[in-house]
N, CA, C and O of each residue as an XYZ file, in Angstrom:
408
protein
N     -18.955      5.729     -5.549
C     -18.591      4.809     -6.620
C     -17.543      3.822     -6.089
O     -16.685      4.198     -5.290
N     -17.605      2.752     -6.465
C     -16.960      1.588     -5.781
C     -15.744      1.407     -6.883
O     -15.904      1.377     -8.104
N     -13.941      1.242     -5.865
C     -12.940      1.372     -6.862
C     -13.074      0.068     -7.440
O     -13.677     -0.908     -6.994
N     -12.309      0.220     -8.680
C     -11.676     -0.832     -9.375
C     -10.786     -1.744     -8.956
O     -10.344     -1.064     -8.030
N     -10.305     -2.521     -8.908
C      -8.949     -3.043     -7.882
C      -8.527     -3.979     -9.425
O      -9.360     -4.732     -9.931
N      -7.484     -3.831     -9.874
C      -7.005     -4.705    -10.924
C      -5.555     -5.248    -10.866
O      -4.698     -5.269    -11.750
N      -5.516     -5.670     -9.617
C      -4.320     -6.865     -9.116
C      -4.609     -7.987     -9.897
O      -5.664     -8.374    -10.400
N      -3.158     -8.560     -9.907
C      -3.353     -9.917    -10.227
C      -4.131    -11.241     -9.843
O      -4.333    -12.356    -10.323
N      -4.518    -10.371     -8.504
C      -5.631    -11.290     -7.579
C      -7.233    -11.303     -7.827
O      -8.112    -12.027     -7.357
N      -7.284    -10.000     -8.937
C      -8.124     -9.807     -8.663
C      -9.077    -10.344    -10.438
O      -8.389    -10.005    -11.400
N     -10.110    -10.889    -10.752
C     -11.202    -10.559     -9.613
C     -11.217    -11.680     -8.538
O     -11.966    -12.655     -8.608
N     -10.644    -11.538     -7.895
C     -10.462    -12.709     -6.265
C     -10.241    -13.917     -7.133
O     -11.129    -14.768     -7.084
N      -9.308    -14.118     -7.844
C      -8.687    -15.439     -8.273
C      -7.346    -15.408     -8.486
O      -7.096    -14.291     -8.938
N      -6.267    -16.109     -8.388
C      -4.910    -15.795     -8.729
C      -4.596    -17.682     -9.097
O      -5.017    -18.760     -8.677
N      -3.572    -17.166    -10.166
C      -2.898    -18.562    -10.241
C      -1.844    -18.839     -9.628
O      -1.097    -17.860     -9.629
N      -1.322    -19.913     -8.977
C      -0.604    -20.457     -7.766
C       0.048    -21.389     -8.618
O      -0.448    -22.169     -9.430
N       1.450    -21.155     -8.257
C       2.686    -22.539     -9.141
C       2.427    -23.956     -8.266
O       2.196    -24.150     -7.073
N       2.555    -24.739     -9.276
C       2.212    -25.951     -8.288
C       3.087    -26.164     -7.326
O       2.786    -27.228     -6.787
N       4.121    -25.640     -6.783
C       4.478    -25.867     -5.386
C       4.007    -24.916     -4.803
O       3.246    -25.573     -4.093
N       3.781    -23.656     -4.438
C       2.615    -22.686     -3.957
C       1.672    -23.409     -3.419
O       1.411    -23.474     -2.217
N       0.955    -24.162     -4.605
C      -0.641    -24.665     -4.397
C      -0.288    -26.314     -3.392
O      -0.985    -26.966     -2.615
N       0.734    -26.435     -3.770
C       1.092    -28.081     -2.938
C       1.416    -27.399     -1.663
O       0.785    -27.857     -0.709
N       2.121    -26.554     -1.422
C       2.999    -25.931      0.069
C       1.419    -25.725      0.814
O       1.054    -26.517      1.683
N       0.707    -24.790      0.449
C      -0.304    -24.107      1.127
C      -1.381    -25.244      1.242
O      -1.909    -25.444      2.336
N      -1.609    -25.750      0.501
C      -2.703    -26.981      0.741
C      -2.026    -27.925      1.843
O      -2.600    -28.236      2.886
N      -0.676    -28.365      1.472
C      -0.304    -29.599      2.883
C      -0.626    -28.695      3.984
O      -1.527    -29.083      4.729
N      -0.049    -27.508      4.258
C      -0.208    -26.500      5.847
C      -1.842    -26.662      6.387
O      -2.241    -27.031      7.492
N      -2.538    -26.287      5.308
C      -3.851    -26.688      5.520
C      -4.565    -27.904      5.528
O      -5.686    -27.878      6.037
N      -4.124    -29.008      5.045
C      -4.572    -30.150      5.500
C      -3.944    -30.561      7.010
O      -4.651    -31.198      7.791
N      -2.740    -30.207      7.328
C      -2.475    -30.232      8.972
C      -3.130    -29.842      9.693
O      -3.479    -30.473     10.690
N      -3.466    -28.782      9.437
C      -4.614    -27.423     10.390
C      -6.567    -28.260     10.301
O      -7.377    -28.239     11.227
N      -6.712    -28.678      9.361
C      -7.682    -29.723      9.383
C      -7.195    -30.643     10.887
O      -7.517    -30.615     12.075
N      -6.390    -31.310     10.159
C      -6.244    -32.139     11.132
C      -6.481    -32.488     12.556
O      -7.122    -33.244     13.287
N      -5.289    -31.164     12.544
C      -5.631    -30.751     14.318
C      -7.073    -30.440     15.070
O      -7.765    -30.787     16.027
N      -7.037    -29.759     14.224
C      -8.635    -29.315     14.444
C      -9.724    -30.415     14.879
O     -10.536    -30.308     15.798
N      -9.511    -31.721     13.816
C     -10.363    -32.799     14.222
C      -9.561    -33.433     15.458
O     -10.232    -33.906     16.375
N      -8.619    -33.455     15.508
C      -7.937    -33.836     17.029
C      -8.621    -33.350     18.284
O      -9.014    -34.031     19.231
N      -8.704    -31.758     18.076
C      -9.607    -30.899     18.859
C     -11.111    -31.472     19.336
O     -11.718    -31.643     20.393
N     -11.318    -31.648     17.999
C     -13.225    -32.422     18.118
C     -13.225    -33.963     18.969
O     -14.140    -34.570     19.526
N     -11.880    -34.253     18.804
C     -11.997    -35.297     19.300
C     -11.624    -35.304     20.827
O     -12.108    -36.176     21.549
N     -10.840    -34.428     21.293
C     -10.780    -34.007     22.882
C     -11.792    -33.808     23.493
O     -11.994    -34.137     24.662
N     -12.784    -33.062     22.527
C     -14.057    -32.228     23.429
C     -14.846    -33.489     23.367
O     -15.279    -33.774     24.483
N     -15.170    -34.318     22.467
C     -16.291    -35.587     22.478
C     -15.811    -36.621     23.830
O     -16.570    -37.100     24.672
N     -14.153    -36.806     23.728
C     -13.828    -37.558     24.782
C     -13.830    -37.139     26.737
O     -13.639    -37.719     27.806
N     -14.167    -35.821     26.239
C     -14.107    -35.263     27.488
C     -13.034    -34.704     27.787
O     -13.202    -34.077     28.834
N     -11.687    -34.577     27.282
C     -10.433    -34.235     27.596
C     -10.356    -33.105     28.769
O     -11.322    -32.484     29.214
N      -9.295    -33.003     29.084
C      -8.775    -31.986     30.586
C      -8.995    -30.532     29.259
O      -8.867    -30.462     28.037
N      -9.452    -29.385     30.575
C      -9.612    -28.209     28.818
C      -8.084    -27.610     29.169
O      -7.765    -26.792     28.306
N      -6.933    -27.809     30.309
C      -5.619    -27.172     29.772
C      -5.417    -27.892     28.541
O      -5.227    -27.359     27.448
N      -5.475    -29.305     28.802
C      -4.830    -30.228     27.083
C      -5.472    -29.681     26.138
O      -4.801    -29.622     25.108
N      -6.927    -29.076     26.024
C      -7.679    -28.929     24.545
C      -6.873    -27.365     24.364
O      -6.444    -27.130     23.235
N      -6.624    -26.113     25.639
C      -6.446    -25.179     25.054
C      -5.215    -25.316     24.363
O      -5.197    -24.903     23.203
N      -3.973    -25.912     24.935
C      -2.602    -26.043     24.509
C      -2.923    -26.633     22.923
O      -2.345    -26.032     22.017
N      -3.609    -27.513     22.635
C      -3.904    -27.517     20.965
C      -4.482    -26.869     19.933
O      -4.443    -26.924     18.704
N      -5.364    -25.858     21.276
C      -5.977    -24.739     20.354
C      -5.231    -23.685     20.085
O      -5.686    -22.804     19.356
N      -3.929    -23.589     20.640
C      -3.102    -22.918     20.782
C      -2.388    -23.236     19.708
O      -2.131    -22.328     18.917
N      -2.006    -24.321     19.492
C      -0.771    -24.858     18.086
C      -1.741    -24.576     17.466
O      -1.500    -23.513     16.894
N      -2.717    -24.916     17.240
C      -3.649    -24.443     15.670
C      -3.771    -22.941     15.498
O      -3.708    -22.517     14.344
N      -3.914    -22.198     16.354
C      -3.573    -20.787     15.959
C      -2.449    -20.323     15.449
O      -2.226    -19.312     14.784
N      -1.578    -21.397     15.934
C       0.106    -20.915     15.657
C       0.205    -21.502     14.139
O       0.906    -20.957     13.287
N      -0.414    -22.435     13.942
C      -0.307    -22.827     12.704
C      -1.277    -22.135     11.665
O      -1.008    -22.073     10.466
N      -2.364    -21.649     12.196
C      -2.714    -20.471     11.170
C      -2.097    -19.617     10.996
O      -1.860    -19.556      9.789
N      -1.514    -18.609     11.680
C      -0.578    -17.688     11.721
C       0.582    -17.756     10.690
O       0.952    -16.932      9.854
N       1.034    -18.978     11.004
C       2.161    -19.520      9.556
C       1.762    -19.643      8.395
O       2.677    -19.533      7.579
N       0.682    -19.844      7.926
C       0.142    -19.892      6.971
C      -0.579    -18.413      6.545
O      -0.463    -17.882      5.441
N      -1.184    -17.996      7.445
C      -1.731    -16.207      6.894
C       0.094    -15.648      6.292
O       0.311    -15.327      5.123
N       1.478    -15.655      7.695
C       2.280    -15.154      6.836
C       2.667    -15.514      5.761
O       2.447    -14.756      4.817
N       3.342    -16.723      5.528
C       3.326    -17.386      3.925
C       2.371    -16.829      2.708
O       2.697    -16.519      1.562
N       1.277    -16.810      3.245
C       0.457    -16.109      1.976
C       0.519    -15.085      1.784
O       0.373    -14.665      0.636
N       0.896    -13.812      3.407
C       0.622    -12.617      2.953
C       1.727    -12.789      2.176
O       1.568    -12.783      0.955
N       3.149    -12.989      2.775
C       4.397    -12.831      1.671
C       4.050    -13.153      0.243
O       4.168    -12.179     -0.501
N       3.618    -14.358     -0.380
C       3.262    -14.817     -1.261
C       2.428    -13.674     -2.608
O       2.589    -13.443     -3.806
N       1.347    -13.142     -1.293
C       0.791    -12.120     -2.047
C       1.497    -10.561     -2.261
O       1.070     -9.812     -3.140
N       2.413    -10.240     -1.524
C       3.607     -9.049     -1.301
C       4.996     -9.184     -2.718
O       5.561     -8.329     -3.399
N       5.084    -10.505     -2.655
C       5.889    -10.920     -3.600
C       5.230    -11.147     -4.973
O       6.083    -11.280     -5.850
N       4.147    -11.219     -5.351
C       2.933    -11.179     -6.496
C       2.432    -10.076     -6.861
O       2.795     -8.998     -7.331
N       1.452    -10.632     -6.514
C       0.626     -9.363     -7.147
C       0.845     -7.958     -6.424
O       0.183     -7.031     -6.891
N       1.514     -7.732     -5.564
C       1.461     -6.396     -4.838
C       2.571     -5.778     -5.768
O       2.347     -4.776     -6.447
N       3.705     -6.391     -5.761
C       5.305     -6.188     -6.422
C       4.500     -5.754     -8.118
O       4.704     -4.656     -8.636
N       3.820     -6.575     -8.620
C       3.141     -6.385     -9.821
C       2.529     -5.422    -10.296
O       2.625     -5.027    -11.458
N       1.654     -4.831     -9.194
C       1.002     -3.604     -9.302
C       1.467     -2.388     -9.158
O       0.955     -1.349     -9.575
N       2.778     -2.567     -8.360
C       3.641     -1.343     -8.013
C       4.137     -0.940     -9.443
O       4.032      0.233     -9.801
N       4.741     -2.006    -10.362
C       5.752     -2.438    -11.530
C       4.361     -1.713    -12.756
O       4.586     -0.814    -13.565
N       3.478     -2.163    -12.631
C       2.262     -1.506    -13.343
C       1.782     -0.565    -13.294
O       0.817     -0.230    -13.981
N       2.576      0.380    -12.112
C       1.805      1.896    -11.844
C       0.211      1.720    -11.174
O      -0.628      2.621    -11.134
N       0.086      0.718    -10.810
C      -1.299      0.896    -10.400
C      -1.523      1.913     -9.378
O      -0.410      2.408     -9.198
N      -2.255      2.416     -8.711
C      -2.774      3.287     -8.246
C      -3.393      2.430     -7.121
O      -3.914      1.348     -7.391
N      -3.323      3.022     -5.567
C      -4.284      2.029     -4.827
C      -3.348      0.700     -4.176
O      -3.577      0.261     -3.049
N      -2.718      0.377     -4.699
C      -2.178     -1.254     -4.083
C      -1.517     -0.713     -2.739
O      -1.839     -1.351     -1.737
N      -0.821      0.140     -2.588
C      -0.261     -0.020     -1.023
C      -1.334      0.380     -0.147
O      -1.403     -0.001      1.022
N      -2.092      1.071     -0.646
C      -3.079      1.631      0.477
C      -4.250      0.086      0.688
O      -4.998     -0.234      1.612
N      -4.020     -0.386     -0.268
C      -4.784     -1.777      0.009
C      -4.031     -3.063      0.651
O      -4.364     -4.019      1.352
N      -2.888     -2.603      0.069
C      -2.303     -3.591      1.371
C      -1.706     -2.933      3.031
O      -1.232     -3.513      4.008
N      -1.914     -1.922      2.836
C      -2.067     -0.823      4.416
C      -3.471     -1.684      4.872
O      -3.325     -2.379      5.878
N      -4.543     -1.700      4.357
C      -5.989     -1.828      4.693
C      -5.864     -3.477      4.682
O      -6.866     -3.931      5.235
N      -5.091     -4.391      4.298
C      -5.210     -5.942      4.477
C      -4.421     -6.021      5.973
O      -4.951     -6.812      6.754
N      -3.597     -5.528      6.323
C      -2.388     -5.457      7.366
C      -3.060     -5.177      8.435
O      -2.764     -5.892      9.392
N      -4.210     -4.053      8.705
C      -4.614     -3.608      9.587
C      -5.952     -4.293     10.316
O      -6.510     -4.224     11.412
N      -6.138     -5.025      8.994
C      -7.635     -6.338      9.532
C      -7.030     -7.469      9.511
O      -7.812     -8.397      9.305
N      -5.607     -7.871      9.681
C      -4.964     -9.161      9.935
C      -4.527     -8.582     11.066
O      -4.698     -9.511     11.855
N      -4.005     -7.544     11.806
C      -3.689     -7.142     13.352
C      -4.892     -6.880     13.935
O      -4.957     -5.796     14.515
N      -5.697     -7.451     13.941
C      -6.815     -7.208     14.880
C      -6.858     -8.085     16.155
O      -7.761     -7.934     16.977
C-alpha cells in the first residue's frame, strides 16, 4: 500500500511568498542563461577547458539553488509536519538527502 504523505508540499504543490518565488526564479533565470552561454561555446567551437570551467559555475550555481530550496523546504513544510505530529517527514527528508548526495 502506497503511504500518504500530507506535507504542506504535498500533493507536489506548495505556495511560495513572493520573494521566495522572485529569489528562486531570478537564480534560475541565471542558470538558463549560462547554460545558453554554454550552447553558445559548443556552436562556436570554443577551447573545451573554457566550456568545462562554465560547466562548472553552472553546477555551482545549481547547487545554490538545490540548497536554498532544500532550506526553504526544512524551514516549511518539514518544521510544519514535525509541529503537526505527522508521522514519516524525517524519514522522508532522510530519503530526499540521500538522492541529493548522489
Amino acid at each position: 500500500m502506497e503511504q500518504q504523505h500530507e506535507c504542506c508540499c504535498h500533493p507536489r504543490t506548495k505556495e511560495r511568498s513572493a520573494e521566495e518565488y522572485k529569489h528562486l526564479i531570478h537564480r534560475l533565470n541565471r542558470i538558463e542563461g549560462q547554460i545558453r552561454g554554454i550552447k553558445g561555446m559548443v556552436e562556436k567551437n570554443a577551447y573545451c577547458a573554457d566550456i568545462l570551467i562554465q560547466s562548472a559555475a553552472v553546477t555551482a550555481a545549481i547547487n545554490a539553488f538545490n540548497r536554498e530550496l532544500l532550506s526553504n523546504h526544512i524551514k516549511t513544510c518539514v518544521v510544519r509536519d514535525i509541529q503537526e505530529g505527522k508521522k514519516g517527514t524525517a524519514d522522508e527528508l532522510v530519503a530526499l538527502l540521500q538522492r541529493l548526495m548522489k
